[in-house]
N, C-alpha and C positions, 0 to 999 in steps of 0.2 A: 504493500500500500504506500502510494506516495504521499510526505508528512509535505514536503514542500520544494517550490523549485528558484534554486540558486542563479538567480538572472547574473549579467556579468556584471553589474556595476556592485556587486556583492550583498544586493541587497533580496532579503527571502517574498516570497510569494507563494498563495495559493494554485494549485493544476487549474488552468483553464483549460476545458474540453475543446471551446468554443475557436480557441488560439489553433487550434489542430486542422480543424476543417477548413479557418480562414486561409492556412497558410498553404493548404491543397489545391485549397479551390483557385489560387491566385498559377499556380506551377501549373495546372489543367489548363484556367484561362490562356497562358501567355503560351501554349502549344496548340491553342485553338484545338483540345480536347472535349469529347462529351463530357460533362461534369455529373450524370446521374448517378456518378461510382463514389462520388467525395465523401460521402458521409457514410457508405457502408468502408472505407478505407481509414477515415479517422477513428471510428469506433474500432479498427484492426491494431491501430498505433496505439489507443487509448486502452485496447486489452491487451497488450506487448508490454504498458509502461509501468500497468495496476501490478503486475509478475513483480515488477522491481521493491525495493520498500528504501524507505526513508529521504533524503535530499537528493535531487536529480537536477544536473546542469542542464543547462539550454542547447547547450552543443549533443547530448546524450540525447535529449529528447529528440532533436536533429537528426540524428544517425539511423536512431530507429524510424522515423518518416521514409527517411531514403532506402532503406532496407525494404520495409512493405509495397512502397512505389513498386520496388525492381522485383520484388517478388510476386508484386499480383501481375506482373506482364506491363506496364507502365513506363519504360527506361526512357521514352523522349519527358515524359513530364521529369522524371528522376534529375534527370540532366536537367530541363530548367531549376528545378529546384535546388540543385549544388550549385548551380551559377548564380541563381539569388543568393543564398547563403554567402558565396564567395565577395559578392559584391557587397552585401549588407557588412560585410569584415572588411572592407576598402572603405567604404566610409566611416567607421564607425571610428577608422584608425585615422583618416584626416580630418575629423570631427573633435579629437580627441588633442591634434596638433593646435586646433582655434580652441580650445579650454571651454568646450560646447556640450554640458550633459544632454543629450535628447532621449527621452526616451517615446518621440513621435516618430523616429523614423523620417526626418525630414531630407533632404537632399541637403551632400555637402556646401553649393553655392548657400542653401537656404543657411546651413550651419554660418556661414562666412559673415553676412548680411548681419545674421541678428546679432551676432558676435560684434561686427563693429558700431553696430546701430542702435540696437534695440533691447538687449539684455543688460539688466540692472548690473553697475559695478560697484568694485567697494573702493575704498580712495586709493588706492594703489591701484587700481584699472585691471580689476582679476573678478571674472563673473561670476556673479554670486547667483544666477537664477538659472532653470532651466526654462528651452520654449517653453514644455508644458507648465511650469509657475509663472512663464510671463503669462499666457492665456489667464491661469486662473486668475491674476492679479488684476487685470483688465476686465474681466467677467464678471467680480465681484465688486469692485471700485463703481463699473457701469451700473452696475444690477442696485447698492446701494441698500439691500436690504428689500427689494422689491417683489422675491422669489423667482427671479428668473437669470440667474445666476450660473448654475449646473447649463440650463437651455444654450444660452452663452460661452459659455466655457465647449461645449460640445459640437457647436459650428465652425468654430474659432480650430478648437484641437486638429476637427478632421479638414480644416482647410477650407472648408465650405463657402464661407463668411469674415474676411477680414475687414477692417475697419482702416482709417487712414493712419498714416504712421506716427502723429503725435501722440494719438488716441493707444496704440502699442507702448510707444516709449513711456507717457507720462503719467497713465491712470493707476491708480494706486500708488505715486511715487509722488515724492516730494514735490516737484515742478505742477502738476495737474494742471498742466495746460492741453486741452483735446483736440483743439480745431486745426486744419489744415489751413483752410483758405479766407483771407482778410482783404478787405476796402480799406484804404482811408484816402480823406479829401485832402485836395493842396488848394488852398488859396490864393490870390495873387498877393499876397504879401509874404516879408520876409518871415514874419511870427508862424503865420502855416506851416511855410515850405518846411522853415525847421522842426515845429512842431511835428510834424508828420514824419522828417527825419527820425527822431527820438523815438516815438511810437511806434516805428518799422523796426527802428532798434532791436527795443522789449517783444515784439512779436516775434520775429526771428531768433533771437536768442532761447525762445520758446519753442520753436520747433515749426512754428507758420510760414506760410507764404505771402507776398502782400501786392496789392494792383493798388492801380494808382489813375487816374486819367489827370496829365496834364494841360489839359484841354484852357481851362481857364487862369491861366499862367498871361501874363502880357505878352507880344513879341519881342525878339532882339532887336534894338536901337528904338523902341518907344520911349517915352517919356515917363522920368519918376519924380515926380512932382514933389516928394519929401525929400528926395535929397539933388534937384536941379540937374541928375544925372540921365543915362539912358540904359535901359533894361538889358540884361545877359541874356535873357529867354531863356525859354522852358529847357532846351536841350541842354544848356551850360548845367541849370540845376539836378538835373536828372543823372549829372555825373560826381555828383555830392551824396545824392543817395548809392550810388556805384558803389563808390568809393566806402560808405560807411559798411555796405552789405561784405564790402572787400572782408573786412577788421572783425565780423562777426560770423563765427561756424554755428549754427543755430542749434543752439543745448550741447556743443560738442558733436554734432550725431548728423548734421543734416548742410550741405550748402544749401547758401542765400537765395531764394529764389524770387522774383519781382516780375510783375508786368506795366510798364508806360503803357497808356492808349495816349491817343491824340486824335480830336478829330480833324477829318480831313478840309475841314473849310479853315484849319488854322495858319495865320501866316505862316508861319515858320514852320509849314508838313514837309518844305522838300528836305529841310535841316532832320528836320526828324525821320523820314524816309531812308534820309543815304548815312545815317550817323554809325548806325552798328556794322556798315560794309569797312569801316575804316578798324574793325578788331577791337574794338573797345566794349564798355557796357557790356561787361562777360555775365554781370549777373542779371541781366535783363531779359526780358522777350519783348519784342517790341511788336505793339498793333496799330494799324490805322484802323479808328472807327470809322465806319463808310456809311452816309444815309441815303435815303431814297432818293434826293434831291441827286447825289453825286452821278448815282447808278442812272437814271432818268435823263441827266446833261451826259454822260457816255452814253446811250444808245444813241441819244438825236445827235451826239457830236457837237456841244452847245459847250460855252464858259462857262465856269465855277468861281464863285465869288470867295474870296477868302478874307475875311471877317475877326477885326481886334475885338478880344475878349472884353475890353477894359471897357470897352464904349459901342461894342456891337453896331461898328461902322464899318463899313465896305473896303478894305485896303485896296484891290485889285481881284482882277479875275484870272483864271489860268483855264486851259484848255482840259478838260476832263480829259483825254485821250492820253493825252503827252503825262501829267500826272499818272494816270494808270499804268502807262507802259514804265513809268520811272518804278512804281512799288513792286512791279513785277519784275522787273531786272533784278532788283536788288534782293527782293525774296529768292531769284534764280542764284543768285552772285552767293548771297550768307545766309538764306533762312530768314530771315526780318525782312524786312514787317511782313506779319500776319495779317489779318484781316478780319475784323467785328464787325457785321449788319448791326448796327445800332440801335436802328429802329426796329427791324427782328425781334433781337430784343427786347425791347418797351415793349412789343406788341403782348408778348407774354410774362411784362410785368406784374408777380401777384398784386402788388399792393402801391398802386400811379398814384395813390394821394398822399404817399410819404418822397414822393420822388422819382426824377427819372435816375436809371442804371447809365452809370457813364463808364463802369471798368469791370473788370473781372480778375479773378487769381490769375496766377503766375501760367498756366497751362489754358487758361482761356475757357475752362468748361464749367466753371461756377461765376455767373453775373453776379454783382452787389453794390447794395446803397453803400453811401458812406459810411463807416463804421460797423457795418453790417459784418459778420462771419459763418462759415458754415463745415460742419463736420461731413465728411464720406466713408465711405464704404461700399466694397464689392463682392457681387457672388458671384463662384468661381464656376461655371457655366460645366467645364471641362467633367464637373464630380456630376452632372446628371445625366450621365450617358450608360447606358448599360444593353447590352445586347444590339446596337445600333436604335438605341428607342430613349426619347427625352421620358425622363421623369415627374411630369409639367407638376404632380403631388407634391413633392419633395420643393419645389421651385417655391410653390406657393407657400411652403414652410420656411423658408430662408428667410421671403420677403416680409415674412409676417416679423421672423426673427430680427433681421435684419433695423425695418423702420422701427420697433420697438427700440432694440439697441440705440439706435441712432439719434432715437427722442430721448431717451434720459440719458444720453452721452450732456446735453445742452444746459441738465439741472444739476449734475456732477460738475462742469467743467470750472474750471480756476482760470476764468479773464483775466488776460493783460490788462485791461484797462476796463473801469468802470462801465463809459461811454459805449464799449463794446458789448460787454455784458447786455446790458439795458434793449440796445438797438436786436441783439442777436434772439436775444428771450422777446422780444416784442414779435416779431415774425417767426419763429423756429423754426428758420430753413434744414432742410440737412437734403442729403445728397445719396440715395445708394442705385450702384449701378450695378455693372459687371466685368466680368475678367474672365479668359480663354476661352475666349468666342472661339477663335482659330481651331482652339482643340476640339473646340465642338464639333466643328465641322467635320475635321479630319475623322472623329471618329465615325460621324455618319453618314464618311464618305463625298459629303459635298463640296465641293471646287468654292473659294472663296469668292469667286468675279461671275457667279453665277444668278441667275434670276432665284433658283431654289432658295440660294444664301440670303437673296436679298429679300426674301418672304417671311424664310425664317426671322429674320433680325427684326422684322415688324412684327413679326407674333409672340414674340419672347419678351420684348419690352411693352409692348401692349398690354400682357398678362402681367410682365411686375407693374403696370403704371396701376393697374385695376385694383389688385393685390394692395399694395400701399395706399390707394386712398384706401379701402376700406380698412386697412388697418388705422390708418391717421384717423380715420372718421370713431373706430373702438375708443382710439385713443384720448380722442375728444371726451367722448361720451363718458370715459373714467377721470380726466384728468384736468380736462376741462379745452376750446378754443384757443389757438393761438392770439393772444391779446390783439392785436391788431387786426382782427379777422373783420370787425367793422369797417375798415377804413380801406378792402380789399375787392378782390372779382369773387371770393368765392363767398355763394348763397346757401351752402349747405355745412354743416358740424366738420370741422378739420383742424388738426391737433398742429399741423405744419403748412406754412405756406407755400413751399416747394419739398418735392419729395423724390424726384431724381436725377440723377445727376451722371453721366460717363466720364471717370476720368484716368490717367492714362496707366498706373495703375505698378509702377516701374517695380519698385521694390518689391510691393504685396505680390508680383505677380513671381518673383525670385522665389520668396519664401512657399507660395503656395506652388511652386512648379506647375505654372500652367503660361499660357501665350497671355499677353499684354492686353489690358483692356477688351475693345475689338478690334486690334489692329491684326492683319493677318498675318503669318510667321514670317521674320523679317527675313530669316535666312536658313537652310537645313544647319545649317553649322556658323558660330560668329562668336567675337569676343565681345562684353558688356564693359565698360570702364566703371566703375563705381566709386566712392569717397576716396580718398588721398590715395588715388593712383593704380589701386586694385583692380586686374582685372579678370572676368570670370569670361572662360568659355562654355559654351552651351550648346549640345546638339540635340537635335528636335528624337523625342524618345519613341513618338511615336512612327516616324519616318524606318528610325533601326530597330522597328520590333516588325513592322511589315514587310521591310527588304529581306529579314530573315525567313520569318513566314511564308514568303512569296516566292524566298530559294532566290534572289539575286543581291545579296546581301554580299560584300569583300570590302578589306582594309583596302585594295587601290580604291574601287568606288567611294568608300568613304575620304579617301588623301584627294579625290577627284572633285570631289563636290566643296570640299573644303576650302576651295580655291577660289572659287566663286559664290559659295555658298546657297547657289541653285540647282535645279535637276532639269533644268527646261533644255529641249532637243536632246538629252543622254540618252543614247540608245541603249544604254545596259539598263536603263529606267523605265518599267512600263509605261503606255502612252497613258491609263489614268490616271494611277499614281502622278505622272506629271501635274496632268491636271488638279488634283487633289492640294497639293504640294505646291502649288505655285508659291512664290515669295512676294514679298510687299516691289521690291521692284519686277517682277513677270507681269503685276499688275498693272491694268492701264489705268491711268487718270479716273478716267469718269467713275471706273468699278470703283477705287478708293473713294471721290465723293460722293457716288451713289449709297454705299454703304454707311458714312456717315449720317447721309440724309436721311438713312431706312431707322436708323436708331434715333434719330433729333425729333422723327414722327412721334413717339410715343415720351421725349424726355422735358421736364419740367423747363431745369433749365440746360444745360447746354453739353455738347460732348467733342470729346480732345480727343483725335485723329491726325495724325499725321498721314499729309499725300504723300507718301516717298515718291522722290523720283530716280531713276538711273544717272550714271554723271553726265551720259551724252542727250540728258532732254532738256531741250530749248526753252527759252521767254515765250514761246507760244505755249508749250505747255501748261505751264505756271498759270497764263492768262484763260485757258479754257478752263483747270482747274477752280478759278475763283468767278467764272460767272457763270460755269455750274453749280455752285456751293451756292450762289446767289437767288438763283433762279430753284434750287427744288430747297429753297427756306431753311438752311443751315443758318445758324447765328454763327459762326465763324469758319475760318478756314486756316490752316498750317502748312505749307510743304516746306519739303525738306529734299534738296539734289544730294545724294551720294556724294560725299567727297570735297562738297564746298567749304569745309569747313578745317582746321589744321584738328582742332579737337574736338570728339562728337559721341557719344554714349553708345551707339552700336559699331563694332566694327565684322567687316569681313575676313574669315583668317584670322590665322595672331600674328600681329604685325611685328615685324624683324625678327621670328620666332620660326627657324625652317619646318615645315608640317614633316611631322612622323607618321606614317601611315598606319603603323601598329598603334600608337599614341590616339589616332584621332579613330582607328577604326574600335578601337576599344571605351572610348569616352564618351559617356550621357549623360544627362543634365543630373545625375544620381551622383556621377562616382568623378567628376571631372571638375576640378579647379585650377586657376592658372593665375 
């Protein structure tokens, strides 16, 4: 009779029966075996092990699984199963290198992540928590005594549902600071600007993000009437905030992240337009707001008036066309500027009698009043696939999980600043989207630049939009309206004024091992740069579990692809596979705004997509890109060319790092760090 069983970290446990089956049923699945044998096979290992008596290791218990396998006739599952095992001991031993107890079974990059990020340290910088106690810390901090705590803690553990990365790092810790994404206003005076300076500060240092719209800043060379001088303009000042964001690592844990908008009828848009091509404003993202007016003088090829904030007098006009072709160059040249429909926006303003929206976070996918903040979170799409069939039950239990978590994240949180507090609890926006759309696909086999995908992506967000109001509406009905609900569009009990959100999803989507937001897999194989220089490689797991299955699976094809990090025209590559697998650049333009636009259909406020482009696509690209984005009612747009840029958060390959063929055909997003 087994008394109990000696896990490795040396701590005892009771026999779980349940561990037996899961770990069969996983060795069947990844040989594409019938699994009607699993459980008359476990109860074989579970009457093998009752023979034994008193403490049994995990590696014993191991031996004996692999024995029964091979002896009921099973030896290809046998064989996956020593291969997991062997891998599960590759990680466990580079896990152990980052000072990472897991006892989730997380992926080594995931171990890297929380380790330099996210896991509580003691003052000597030596982790004191494991993921699974970060979870709990967080689960119980949110929950607050609420009974839904456990609920939390079990979406969180299995990956399901993560939350934005302050909300990890800070709840239950000292700091309790939750929010991701902040507004503040800049005034045309000096008292603002700097005020606002100081307040970016304190947010950052917290772990936030901050947008800003310098819109109502003076131009350069106007008039300053208090001191008989002439004005630096918005762009001089906007490298004051650079510069402060320069001197600040937010909590230790996070770079400075910020968005300038500016809108486009401001004198000074070309200064603002071509400023971030000259390598500066590293902590910036820069947007021109674009309104109807603008878009309206480009079709007819008409003048745009550009208009001093100070006195809302007419400076000059400039030709719409010549402007547009200049933000497009330059978004072609660096990435900046992006681009905010403005009015878009307003148009699904919750709550026009406290203001119009003039900026958004740092990534463009949360709009906000001045002083306004908002917490996120995403499900991880990728966990409800099972047999090629959506889980849409389980879906609806996330969302429920999910918006709950998300509304008492707003009554826990520890504001920076008062004024934010007050503004943020007056609307109770929050944000939850998703993450590993990609996977989703791949698992049920649909091409991401497909009309299927693009159907999908409206019925998946459709369902969480439905999902979450009725939860916000329970949520009402116990907790009561969002304060401001009076002075808003909505006529019916709602607990939040906005409730979803897609945002890009960078880290959460490391830790949860799954593809980025809904961006589609950017490459079969690529390295990630992350905090002070780290860089992880990553290859798609699910691409080298089908090439094996499918029998055309080799370390050259893996050294092959590596190189480009696509499978498009490989003849050693089935032709659907290809399909399946396309990468963010295989895809065209439109498929990439299309698909945004198919998820903006169903989200409150706004969703962070990146257009990749290849290095060899044009200013014309760029330009169809953003008056597609325009035209099927995206509130903003991002591309990004391949290569524009000397430093960039995905790379293809590992640069100056000659590829091992053995190295890369043995490496998955599981057991691979660099």
């Amino acid at each position: 009779m087994i008394s109990a069983v000696l896990k490795r970290n040396g701590r005892l446990v009771s026999f779980n029966r349940l561990k037996i089956d899961a770990a069969i049923l996983k060795a069947f699945d990844a040989v594409e075996e019938d699994t009607s044998t699993v459980s008359e096979l476990a109860e074989k290992v579970a009457v093998k092990l009752e023979e034994r008596s008193g403490t049994l290791g995990v590696e014993e218990i191991q031996d004996v699984v692999e024995h029964v396998l091979i002896d009921a006739g099973f030896a290809d599952v046998a064989k996956a199963y020593i291969l997991y095992r062997e891998k599960r001991s590759e990680i466990r031993r580079a896990k152990m290198f980052f000072g990472v107890r897991d006892e989730l079974k997380l992926s080594v990059n995931a171990a890297k992540v929380l380790e330099k990020r996210y896991l509580l340290k003691d003052n000597h910088g030596s982790v004191t928590e494991s993921p699974s106690q970060m979870f709990f810390r967080v689960a119980e901090a949110v929950d607050s005594n609420r009974g839904h705590a456990s609920e939390f803690y079990e979406v969180m553990k299995n990956l399901q549902f993560l939350p934005n990365s302050p909300t990890l790092m800070n709840a239950g810790a000292p700091l309790g600071q939750l929010s991701a994404c902040f507004a503040l206003p800049v005034k045309d005076s000096l008292e603002s600007i700097f005020t606002a300076v100081k307040q970016m500060s304190i947010i950052q240092q917290s772990g936030g993000g901050t947008g800003f719209s310098f819109s109502h800043l003076r131009p350069r060379g106007d008039i300053v009437r208090s001191t008989h001088g002439v004005a630096s303009g918005p762009v001089s000042f906007i490298r004051v905030f650079d510069t402060a964001t320069d001197v600040i690592k937010q909590g230790g844990k996070r770079r400075g992240a910020n968005m300038a908008v500016m809108h486009v009828s401001h004198p000074d848009i070309i200064e603002f337009i071509t400023a971030k091509a000259k390598g500066v404003f590293t902590n910036f993202n820069f947007s021109v707001a674009v309104d109807d007016a603008f878009m309206k003088a480009l079709e007819h090829g008409e003048e745009y008036a550009l208009i001093n904030p100070r006195n809302r007098r007419m400076v000059r006009s400039v030709d719409a066309g010549s402007l547009w072709n200049l933000i497009a160059e330059k978004a072609w040249e660096c990435g900046d500027p992006g681009l905010i429909f403005i009015d878009e926006i307003n148009r699904y303003n919750p709550t026009p009698e406290l203001g119009e929206i003039e900026s958004t976070n740092p990534c463009a996918e949360q709009p906000l009043l001045p002083y306004e903040s908002c917490n996120l979170g995403s499900i991880n799409l990728s966990k409800l696939v099972r047999n090629e069939e959506i889980n849409w039950d389980l879906l609806s239990e996330l969302v429920t999980t999910g918006i709950r978590f998300l509304d008492f994240v707003i009554d826990v949180n520890r504001f920076p600043l008062k004024r934010i507090a007050k503004v943020t609890r007056g609307n109770r926006k929050i944000g939850l989207g998703v993450m590993g759309f990609a996977d989703m696909l791949v698992q049920l086999h649909i091409p991401y630049d497909s009309s299927e995908a693009l159907k999908l992506a409206e019925q998946i967000m459709k369902h969480i939009s439905r999902i979450a109001g009725e939860t916000s509406m329970d949520l009402a009905e116990k907790y009561g309206d969002y304060p401001n609900i009076d002075r808003s569009m909505h006529r019916v009990r709602r607990r939040n004024a906005t409730l979803t959100t897609i945002a890009p999803t960078g880290s959460l989507s490391i830790i949860a091992n799954c593809s980025s937001g809904i961006e589609p897999i950017f490459a079969i194989s690529f390295v990630r740069n992350i905090l002070e220089g780290a860089r992880l490689v990553e290859v798609n797991p699910y691409f080298k579990q089908i090439a094996k299955q499918r029998g055309f699976y080799s370390p050259s094809l893996m050294n092959k692809i590596a190189r480009t990090g696509s499978v498009a025209n490989m003849k050693d590559v089935p032709r659907d596979i290809q399909e399946v697998f396309k990468t963010a650049m295989d895809i065209t333009t439109s498929a990439h705004v299309k698909m945004q636009a198919a998820f903006q259909k169903y989200t409150d406020n706004s969703v962070s997509k990146t257009i990749n482009l290849p290095p060899d696509a044009g200013i014309s690209d760029v330009k169809q890109a953003y008056i597609l984005a325009f035209k099927l009612k995206c509130k903003g747009i991002t591309v990004f060319r391949y290569g524009c840029k000397d430093e960039q958060v995905l790379y293809l390959g590992v640069p100056g790092v000659p590829v091992d063929p053995e190295y890369v055909g043995r490496c998955t997003r599981d057991d691979c760090v660099y």
